[in-house]
C-alpha positions as CSV (number, residue, x, y, z in Angstrom):
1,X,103.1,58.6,126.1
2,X,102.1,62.4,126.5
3,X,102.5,64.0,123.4
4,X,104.2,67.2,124.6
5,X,106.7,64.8,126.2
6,X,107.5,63.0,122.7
7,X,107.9,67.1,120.9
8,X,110.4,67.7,123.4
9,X,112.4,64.4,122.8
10,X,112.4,64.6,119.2
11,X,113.4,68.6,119.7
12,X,116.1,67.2,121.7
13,X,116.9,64.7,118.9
14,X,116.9,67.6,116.6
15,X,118.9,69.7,118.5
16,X,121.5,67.0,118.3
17,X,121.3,66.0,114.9
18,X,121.8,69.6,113.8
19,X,124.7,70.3,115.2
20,X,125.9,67.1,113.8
21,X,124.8,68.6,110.3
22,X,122.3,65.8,109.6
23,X,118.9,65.2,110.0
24,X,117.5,61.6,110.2
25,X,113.9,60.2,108.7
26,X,113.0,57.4,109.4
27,X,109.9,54.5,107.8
28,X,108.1,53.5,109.3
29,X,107.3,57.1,111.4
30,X,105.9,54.7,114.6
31,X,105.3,51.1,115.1
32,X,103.7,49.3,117.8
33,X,103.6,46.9,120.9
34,X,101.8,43.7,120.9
35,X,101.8,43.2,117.0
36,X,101.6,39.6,115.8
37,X,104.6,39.9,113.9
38,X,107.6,40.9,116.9
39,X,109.7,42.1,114.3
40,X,110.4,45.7,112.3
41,X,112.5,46.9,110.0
42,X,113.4,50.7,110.3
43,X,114.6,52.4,107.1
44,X,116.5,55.4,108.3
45,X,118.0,57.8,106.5
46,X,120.0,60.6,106.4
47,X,123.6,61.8,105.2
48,X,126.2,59.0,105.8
49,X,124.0,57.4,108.1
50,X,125.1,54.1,106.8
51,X,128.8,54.7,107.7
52,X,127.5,54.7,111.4
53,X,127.5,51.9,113.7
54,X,123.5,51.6,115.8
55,X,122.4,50.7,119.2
56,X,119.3,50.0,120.9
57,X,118.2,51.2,124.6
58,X,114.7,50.2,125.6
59,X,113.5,47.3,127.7
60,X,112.0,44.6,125.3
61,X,113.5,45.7,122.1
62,X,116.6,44.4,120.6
63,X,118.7,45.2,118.0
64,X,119.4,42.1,115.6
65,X,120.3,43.8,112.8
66,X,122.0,46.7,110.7
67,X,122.5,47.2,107.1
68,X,123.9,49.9,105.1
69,X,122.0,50.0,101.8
70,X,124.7,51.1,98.7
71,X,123.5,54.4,98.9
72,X,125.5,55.2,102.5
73,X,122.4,57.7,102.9
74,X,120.3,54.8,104.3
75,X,120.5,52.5,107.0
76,X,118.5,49.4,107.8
77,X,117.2,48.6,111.3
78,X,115.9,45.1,112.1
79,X,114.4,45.3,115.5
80,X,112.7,42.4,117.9
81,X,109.6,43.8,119.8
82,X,109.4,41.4,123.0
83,X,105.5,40.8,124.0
84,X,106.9,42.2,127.0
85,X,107.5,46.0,125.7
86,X,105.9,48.8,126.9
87,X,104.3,51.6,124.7
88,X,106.8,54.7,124.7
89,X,109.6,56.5,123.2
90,X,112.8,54.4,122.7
91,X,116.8,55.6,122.1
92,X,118.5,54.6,119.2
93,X,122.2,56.2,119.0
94,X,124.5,56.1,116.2
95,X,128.1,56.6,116.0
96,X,130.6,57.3,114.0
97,X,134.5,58.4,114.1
98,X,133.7,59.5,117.8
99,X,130.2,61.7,117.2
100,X,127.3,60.1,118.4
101,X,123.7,61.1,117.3
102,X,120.5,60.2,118.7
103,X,117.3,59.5,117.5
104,X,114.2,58.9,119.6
105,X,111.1,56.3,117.8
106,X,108.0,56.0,118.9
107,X,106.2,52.4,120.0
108,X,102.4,53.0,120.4
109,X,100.0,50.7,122.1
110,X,97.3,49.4,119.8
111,X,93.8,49.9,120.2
112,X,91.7,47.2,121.9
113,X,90.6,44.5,119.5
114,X,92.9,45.9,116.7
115,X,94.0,42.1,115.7
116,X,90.4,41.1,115.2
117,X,89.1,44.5,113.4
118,X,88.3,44.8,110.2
119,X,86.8,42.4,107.0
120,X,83.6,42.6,104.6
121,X,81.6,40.1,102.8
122,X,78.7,39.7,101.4
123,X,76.0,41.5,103.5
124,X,78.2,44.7,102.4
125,X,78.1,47.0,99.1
126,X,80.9,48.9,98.7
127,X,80.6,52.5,97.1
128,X,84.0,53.1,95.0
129,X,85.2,57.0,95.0
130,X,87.5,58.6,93.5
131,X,88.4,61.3,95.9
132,X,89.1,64.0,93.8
133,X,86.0,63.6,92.1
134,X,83.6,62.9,94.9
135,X,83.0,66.5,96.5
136,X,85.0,69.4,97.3
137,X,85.0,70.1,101.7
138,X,87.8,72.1,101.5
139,X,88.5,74.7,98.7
140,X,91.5,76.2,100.7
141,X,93.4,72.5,99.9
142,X,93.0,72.9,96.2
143,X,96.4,74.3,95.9
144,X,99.2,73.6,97.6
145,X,102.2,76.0,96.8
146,X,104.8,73.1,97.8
147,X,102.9,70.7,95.3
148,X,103.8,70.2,91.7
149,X,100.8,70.5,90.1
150,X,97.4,73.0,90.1
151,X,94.4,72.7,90.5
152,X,92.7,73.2,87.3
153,X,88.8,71.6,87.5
154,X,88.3,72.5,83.8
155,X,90.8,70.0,82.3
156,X,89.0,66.4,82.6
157,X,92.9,65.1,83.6
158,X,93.5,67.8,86.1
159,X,93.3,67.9,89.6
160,X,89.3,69.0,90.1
161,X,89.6,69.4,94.5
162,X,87.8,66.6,95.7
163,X,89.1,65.8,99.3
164,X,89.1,63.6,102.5
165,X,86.8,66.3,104.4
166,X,83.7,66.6,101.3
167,X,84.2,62.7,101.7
168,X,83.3,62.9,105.7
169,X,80.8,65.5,104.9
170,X,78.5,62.8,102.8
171,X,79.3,59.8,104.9
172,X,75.4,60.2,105.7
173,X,74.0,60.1,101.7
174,X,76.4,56.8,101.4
175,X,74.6,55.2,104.4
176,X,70.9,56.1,103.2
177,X,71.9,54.9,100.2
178,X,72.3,51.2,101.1
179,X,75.8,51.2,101.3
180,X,77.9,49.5,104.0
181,X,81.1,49.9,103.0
182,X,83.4,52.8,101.0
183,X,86.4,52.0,98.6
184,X,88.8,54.9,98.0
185,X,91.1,55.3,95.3
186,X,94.9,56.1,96.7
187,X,94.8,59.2,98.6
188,X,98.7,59.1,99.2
189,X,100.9,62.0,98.3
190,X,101.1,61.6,94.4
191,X,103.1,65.0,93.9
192,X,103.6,64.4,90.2
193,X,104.0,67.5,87.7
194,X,100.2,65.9,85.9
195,X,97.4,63.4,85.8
196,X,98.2,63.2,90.1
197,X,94.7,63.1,90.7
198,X,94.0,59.5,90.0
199,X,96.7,58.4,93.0
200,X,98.2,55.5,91.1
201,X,101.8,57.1,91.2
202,X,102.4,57.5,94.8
203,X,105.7,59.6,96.2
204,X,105.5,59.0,99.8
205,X,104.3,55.5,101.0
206,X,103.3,57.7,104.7
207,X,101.9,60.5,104.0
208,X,98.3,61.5,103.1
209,X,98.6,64.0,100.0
210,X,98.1,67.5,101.3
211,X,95.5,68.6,98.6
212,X,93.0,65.8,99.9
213,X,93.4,66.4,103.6
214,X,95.8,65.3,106.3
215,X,96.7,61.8,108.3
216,X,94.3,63.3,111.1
217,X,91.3,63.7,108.7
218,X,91.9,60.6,107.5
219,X,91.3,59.4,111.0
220,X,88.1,61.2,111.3
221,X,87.0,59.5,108.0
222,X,87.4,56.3,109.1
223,X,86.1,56.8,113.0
224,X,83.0,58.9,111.6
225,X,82.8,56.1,109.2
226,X,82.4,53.5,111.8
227,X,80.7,55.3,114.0
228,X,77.7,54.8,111.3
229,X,78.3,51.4,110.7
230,X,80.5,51.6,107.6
231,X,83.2,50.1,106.3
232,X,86.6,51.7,104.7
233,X,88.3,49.9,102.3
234,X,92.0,51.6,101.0
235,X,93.4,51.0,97.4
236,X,97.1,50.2,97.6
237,X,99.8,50.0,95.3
238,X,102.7,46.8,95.4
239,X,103.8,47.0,91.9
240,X,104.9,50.7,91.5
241,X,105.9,54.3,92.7
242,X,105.9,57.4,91.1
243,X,108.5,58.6,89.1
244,X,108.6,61.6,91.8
245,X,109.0,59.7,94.8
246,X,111.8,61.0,97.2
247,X,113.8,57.7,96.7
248,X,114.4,57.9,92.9
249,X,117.0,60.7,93.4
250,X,119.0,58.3,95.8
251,X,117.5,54.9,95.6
252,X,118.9,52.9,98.9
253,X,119.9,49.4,96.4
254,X,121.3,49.2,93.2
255,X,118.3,47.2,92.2
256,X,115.6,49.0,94.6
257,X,113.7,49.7,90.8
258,X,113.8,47.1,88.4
259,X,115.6,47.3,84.9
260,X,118.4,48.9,86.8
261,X,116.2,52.2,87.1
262,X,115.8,52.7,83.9
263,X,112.0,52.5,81.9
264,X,110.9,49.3,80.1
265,X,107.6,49.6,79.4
266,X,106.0,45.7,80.5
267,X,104.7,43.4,77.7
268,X,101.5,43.3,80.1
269,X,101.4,39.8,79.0
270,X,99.5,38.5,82.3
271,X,99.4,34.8,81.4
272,X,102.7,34.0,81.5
273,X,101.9,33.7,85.0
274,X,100.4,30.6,84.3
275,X,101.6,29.6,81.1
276,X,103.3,26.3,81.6
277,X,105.3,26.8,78.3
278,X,106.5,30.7,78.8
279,X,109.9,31.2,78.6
280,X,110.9,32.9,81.4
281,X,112.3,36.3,79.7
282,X,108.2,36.5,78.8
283,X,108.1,36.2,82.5
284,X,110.5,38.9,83.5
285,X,109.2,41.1,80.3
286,X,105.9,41.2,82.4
287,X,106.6,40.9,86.2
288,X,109.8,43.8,85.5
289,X,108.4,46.0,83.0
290,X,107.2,49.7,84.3
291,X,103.4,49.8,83.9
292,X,104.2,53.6,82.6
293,X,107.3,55.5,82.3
294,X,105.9,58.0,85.4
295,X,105.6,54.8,87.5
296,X,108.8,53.0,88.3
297,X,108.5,49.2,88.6
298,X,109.4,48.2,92.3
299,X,111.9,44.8,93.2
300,X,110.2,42.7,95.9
301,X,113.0,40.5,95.4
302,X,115.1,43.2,97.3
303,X,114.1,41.7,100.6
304,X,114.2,45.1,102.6
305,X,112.4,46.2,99.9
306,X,109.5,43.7,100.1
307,X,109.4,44.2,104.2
308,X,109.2,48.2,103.5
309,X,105.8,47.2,101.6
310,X,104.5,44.7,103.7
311,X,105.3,47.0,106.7
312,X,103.5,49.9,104.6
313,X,100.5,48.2,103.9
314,X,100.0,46.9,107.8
315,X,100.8,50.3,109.2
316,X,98.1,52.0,107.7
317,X,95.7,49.4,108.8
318,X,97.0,49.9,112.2
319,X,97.0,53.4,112.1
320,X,93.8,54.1,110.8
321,X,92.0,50.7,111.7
322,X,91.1,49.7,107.8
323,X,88.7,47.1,106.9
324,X,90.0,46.1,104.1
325,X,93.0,46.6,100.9
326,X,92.0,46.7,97.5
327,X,95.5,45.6,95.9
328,X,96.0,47.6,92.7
329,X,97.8,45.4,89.7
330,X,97.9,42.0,91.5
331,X,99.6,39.6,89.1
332,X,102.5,42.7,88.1
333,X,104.3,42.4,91.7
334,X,106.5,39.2,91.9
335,X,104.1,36.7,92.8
336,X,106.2,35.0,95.4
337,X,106.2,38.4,97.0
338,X,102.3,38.4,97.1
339,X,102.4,35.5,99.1
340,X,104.2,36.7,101.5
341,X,102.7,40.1,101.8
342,X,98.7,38.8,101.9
343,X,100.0,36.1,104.5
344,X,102.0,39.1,106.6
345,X,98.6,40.8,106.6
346,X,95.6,38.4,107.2
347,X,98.0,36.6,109.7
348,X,98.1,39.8,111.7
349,X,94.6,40.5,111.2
350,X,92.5,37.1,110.9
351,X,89.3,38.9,109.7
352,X,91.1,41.3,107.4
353,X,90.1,41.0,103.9
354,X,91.8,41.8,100.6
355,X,90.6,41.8,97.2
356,X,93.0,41.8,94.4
357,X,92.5,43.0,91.2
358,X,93.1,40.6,88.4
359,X,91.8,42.0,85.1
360,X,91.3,38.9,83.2
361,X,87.7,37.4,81.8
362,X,89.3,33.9,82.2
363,X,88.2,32.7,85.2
364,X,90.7,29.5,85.3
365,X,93.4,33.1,85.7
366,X,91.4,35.3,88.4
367,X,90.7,32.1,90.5
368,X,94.8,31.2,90.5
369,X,94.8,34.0,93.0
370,X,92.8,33.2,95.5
371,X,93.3,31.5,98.8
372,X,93.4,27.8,99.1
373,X,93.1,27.7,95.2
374,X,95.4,23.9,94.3
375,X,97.2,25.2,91.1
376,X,98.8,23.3,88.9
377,X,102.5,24.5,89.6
378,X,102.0,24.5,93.2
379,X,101.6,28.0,94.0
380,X,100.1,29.1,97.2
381,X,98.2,32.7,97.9
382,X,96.7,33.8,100.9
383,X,94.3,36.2,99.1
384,X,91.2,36.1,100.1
385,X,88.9,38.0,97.2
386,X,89.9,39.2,93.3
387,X,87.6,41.4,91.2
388,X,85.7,39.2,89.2
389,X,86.1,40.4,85.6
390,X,84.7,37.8,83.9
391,X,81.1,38.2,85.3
392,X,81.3,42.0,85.0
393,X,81.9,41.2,81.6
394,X,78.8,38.5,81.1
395,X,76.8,40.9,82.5
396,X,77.7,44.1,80.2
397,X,77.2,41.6,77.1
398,X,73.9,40.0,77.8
399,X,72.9,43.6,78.6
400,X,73.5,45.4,75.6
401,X,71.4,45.4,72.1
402,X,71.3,43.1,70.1
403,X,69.7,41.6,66.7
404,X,68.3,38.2,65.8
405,X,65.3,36.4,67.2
406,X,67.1,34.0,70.1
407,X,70.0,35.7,72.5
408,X,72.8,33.8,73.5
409,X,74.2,36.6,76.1
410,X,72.4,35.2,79.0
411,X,73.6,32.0,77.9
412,X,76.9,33.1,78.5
413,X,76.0,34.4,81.7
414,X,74.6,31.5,82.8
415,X,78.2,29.7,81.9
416,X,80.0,32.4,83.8
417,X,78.7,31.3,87.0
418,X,79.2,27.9,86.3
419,X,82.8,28.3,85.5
420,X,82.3,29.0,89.6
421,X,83.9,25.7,90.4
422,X,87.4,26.8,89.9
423,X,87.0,28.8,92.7
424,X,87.5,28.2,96.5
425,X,85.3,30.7,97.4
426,X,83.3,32.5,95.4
427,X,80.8,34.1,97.4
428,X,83.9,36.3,98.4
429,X,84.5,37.4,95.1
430,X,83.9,41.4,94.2
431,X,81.0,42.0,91.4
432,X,80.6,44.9,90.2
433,X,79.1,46.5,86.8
434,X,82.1,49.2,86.1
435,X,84.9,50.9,88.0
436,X,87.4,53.6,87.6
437,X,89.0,52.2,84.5
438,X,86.1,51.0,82.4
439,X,82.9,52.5,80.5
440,X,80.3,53.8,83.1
441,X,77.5,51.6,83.4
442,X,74.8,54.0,82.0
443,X,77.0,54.1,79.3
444,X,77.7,50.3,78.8
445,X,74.4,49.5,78.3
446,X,73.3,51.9,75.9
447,X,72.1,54.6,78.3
448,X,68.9,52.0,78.8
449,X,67.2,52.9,81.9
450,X,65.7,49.1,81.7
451,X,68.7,47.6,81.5
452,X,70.6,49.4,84.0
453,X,67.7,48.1,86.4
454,X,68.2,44.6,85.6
455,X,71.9,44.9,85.7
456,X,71.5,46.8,89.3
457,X,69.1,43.6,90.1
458,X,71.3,40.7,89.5
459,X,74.0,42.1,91.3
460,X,72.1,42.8,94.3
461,X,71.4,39.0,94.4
462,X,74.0,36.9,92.7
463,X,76.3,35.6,94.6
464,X,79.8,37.7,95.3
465,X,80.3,41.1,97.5
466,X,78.3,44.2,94.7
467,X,80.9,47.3,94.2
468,X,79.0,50.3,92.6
469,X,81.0,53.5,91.5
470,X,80.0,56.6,92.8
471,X,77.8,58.4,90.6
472,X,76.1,54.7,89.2
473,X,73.2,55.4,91.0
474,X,72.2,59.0,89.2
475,X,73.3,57.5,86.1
476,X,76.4,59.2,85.6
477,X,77.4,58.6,82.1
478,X,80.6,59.6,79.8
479,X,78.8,58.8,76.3
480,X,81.9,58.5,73.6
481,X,84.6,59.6,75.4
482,X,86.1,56.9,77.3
483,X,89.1,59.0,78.5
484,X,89.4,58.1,82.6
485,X,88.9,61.8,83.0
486,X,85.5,61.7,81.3
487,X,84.8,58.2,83.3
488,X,86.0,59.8,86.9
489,X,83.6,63.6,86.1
490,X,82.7,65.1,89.2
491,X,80.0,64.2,91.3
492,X,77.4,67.0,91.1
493,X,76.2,68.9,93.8
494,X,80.3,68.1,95.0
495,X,81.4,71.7,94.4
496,X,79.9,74.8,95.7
497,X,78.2,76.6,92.5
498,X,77.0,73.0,91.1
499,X,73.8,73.7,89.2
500,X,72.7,69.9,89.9
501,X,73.0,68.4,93.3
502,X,72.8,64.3,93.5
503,X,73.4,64.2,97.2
504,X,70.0,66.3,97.6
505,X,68.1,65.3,94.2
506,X,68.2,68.9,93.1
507,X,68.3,69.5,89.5
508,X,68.4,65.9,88.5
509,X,66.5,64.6,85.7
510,X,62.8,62.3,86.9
511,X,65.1,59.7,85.0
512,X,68.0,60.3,87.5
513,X,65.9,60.3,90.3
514,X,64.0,57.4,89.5
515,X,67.6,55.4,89.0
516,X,68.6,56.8,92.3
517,X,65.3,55.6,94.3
518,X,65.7,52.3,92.6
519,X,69.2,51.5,93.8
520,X,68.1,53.2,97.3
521,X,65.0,50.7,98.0
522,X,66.9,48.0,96.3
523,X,70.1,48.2,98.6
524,X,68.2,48.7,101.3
525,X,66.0,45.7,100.9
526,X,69.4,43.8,100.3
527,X,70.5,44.3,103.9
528,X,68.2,42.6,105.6
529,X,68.3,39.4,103.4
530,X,70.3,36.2,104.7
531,X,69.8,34.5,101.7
532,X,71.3,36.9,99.6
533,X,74.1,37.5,102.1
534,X,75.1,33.9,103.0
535,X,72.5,31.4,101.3
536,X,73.3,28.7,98.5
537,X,72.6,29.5,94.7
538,X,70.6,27.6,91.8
539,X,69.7,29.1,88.6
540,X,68.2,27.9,85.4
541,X,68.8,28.0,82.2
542,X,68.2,30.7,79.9
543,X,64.1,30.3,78.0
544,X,61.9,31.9,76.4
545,X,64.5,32.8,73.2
546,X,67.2,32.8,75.2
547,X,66.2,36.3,77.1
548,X,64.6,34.7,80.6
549,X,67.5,34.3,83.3
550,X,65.9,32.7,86.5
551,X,68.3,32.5,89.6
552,X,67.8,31.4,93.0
553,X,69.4,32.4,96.7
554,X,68.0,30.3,99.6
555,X,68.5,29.3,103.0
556,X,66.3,27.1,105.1
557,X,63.9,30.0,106.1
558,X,64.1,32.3,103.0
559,X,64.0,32.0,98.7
560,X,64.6,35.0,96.6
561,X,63.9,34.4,93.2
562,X,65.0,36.8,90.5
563,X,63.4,36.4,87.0
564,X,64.7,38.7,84.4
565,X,62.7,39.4,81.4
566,X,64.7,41.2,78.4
567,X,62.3,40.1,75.7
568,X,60.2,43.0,74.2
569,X,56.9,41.1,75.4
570,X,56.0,40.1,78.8
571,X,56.8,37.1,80.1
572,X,54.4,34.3,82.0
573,X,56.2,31.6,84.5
574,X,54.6,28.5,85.6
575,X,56.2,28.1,88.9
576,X,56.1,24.5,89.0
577,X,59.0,24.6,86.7
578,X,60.7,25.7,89.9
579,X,59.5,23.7,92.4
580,X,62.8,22.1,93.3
581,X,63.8,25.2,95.0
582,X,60.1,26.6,96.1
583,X,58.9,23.4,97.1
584,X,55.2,24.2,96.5
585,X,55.5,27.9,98.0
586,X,53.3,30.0,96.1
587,X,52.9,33.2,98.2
588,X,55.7,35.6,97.8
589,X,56.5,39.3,98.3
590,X,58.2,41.6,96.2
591,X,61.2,42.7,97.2
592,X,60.9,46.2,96.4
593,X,57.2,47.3,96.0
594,X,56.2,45.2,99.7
595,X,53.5,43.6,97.7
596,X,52.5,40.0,98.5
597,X,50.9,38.1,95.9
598,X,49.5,34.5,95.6
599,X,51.1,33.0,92.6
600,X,49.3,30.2,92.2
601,X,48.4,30.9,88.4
602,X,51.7,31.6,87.7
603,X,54.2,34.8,87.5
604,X,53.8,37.4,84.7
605,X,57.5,39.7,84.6
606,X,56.8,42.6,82.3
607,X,59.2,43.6,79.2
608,X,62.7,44.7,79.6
609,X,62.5,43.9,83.9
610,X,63.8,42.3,86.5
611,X,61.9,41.2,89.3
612,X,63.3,40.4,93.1
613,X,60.0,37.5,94.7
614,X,61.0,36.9,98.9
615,X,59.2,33.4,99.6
616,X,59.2,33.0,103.2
């Protein structure tokens, strides 16, 4: 449909509407032809629409059924989108006492190949940003007069001007980097009077928030992004909106917000989930508390509140042809309502994947959430990745100092992995060493340039899909301040004046550059390795006083061995000990010098390292 076509309908539309002294909205703003799912559910609003009575006029669409929320302001469209409809720009008139108004909606056609677009796994590394902290394209967004809040870069909680467009403009230094894919924090309007930089407390589920771009920029990202091969992976929100968002002045249902509207702060008490004994008001304490008093608890059990969600989450991976959802807070939503919304999404896009984040370091909790997991009480998800906490966890302990002469920590490493059983697919699983929420990495392990290395290692080759935040790889650190504005500093070289630039290596520290050069080769190397990517696993047993961790990826044609050495002392393997995986292969390359040795005598791993052998 030309576009100057559709302005002059809806300024027809408008010219109606005003003289009948309303103005209708509607959500979604567009759908599509040809979608999976042949239903939608139009939430439009406007004064008294609900007292009016709706019709349909467009070949392949009918008009099944109509619902006045108890707010009269809203009506509810449930529409049936024939296989047969054409793209265009259908009438929908409502009546009452003898006026009529008339509202035009968009269908769009869907890019080719939409349904099968889309997924990552475990060839990919994902670079998490936080927008507003990444770097600064456009200073003349910083401040938007219609906006609650300022910017104000020299408050750690304020908004700092990080945007869509300095994003686009380093989509390059990502790629040589080694990454393949980009996770954003919410970029949604979050128009809340402080803290809105963080997006968690969304106010409009459709729109992009003006002070990091707009919806067409956010097209450009992901286009650009694909163009070079990457991947864009949006954070979304089920459980919550913001306390500003345009509803809570008029919510459409009585019980639209759980609690009856009101704040009760949730018990956060996760495992009743899965407690077989919880009573169920510890249940409802958790699933229907508010997460914070700024972000109201939504009620999936409203049904036309859990298709407005569902609807929300597919239309942006329609409209701006996502790869994947990171799902913020995934065992806070009614859980029956997660079911339904990961089924609505991977059934309309096969190859879609999601990763939920379930911050528990019991395993026998994250892995309840995954797909094709047989739990106990019978509950089925269709989610096909969760963060896995528990390793991140491992891996920060058997990383950090300790005392005595024999060191557990890898131990418990080790047992992480084997805990691996209890899920149905953990090479799907998301690894990472920190994220927005937690200590930086630098900082978790002591600000230990060694041990960052080895942590940077094992990720790069254990199983799971590696998630770095930005800023990990020049060591960006927030020493004893664990505030999340401290954690989420700006990248440098972001903002114009920066006296250190990472994107260009200027100013940076030879430890900072070294750290950066590491994780560049390493990554790198990483791409090209099937076994890594897609092979099977065997590791052994912690030695040599409990500090040598020896793990194993493998396919028919290719072994990586990584040995990691956190003894003060060097280490010396007899590779003979390992011969059920190398077979006799002695002759193996180093994965990130090039250098191909005969190891016939044996390995030696220097102190405090981690080494990455390719036996071909």
């Amino acid at each position: 449909m030309n576009r100057t076509l559709i302005f002059c309908l809806l300024f027809l539309w408008s010219s109606t509407s005003l003289l009948a002294k309303t103005e209708l909205m509607a959500d979604p703003p567009h759908w599509w032809v040809g979608m999976a799912n042949q239903h939608v559910q139009l939430m439009v609003r406007g004064e008294n629409i609900g007292a009016h009575t709706a019709s349909v006029d467009y070949d392949g669409v009918t008009l099944i059924l109509t619902r006045s929320g108890d707010s009269k302001n809203y009506l509810f469209l449930n529409l049936e989108i024939a296989p047969t409809a054409k793209a265009g720009v259908m009438l929908i008139k409502f009546k009452s006492q003898g006026k009529t108004l008339k509202f035009y909606y968009e269908l769009k056609q869907r890019k080719k190949g939409a349904s099968l677009s889309g997924g990552f796994d475990a060839s990919d590394v994902i670079y998490l940003i936080t927008p507003d902290r990444f770097a600064n394209g456009n200073p003349d967004n910083d401040q938007v007069n219609s906006m609650k809040e300022d910017p104000d870069r020299a408050f750690h909680g304020g908004r700092h001007g990080g945007d869509l467009r300095g994003i686009i403009d380093h989509l390059q230094y990502i790629k040589d980097m080694g990454f393949t894919a980009i996770w954003l924090n919410p970029i949604l309007e979050n128009d809340m009077e402080k803290w809105s930089y963080h997006g968690y407390s969304t106010t409009d589920f459709y729109k992009v928030d003006p002070r990091y771009g707009t919806l067409e920029e956010y097209h450009e990202l992901c286009d650009r992004a694909h163009e070079m091969g990457l991947k864009v992976i949006a954070d979304m929100i089920e459980n919550h909106c913001g306390s500003n968002h345009w509803w809570m002045s008029d919510l459409p249902f009585k019980d639209w917000i759980n609690n009856d509207g009101k704040y009760v702060q949730t018990t956060h008490r996760r495992e009743t989930i899965q407690d077989p004994y919880a009573s169920a008001s510890d249940k409802k304490k958790h699933s229907d508390g508010w997460f914070d008093k700024t972000m109201p608890d939504l009620n999936q059990r409203n049904a036309f509140m859990a298709e407005y969600l569902i609807q929300n989450s597919i239309w942006w991976v329609e409209e701006v042809g996502l790869d994947g959802i990171r799902q913020d807070t995934y065992p806070y939503p009614d859980k029956t309502f997660m079911t339904a919304w990961s089924k609505s999404i991977m059934t309309e896009y096969p190859k879609f994947k999601i990763v939920g984040e379930e911050w528990s370091l019991n395993p026998n909790i994250v892995s309840y959430w995954q797909k094709d997991k047989v739990n106990y009480d019978g509950y089925v998800s269709y989610l096909p990745s969760v963060m896995d906490f528990p390793l991140q966890a491992a891996l920060r302990n058997a990383l950090q100092e300790e005392t005595g002469a024999y060191s557990e920590k890898f131990a418990d490493l080790y047992r992480c992995l084997a805990n691996d059983y209890l899920y149905p697919y953990p090479k799907d699983l998301v690894i990472f060493a920190d994220n927005h929420d937690m200590d930086r990495f630098f900082t978790q392990v002591n600000e230990d340039l060694d041990m960052w290395k080895i942590g940077l290692s094992y990720l790069a080759v254990t199983r799971g899909i590696p998630q770095f935040y930005y800023g990990t790889e020049i060591l960006m650190s927030n020493g004893d301040d664990g505030s999340h504005g401290v954690i989420r500093s700006d990248f440098p070289g972001g903002w114009a004046g920066d006296r250190e630039n990472g994107f260009e290596g200027m100013g940076l520290t030879e430890e900072q550059t070294d750290a950066q050069n590491f994780m560049k080769n390493l990554l790198t190397w990483r791409k090209n390795s099937k076994a890594v990517h897609e092979g099977d696993l065997m590791h052994f047993a912690p030695l040599f006083a409990g500090r040598r961790y020896v793990l194993f990826r493998f396919t028919k044609d290719e072994k990586v061995m990584l040995v990691i050495n956190k003894s003060d002392k060097a280490d010396h393997l007899d590779l003979k000990d390992y011969d059920e995986v190398l077979q006799g292969n002695r002759v193996g390359t180093d994965a990130l010098t090039k250098e191909k040795t005969n190891f016939e005598k044996g390995l030696d791993v220097p102190a405090r390292s981690a080494m990455i052998i390719q036996f071909f």
